[in-house]
C-alpha positions in Angstrom: 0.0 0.0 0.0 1.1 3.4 -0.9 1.7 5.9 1.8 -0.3 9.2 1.4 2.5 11.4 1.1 5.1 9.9 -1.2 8.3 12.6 -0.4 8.1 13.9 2.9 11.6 14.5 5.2 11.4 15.0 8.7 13.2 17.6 10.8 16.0 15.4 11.6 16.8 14.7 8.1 16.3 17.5 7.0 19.2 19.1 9.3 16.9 20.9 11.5 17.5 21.1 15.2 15.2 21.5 18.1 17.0 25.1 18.3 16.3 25.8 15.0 12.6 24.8 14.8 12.4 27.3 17.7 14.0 30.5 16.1 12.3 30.2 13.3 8.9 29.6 14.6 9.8 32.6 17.0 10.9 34.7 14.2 7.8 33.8 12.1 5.8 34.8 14.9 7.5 38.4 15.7 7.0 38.9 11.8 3.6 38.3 11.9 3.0 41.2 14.6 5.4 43.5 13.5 3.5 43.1 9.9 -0.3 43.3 11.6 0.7 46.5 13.7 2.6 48.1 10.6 -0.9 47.8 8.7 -2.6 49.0 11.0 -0.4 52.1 11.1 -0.7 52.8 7.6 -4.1 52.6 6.5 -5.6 53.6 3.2 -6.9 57.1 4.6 -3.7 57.8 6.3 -1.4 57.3 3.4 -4.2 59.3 1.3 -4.1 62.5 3.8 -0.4 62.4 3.4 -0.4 62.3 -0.2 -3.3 65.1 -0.8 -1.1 66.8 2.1 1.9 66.9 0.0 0.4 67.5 -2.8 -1.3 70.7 -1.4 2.6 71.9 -0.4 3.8 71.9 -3.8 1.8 74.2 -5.4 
């Protein structure tokens, strides 16, 4: 019988340690917040004002 998933590698083969696995779910994590609060920051109506804003100053 044929297993489901033909190619798949675990960690261990793959080279990954424990450590590893651990920074870069940490990593993937902190880049997940640092992108939701980012766009939150810059919303459409923000970036908007700014651009009618500057647009305003050089005329």
């Amino acid at each position: 019988m044929q297993a489901p998933f033909p190619f798949a590698l675990t960690a261990s083969e793959m080279g990954l340690s424990p450590a590893i696995i651990l920074l870069i779910l940490v990593s993937s994590i902190a880049f997940i917040i640092g992108f939701a609060k980012s766009s939150r920051e810059n919303e459409y109506k923000k970036l908007m004002d700014s651009f009618i804003e500057r647009k305003d100053k050089s005329e």
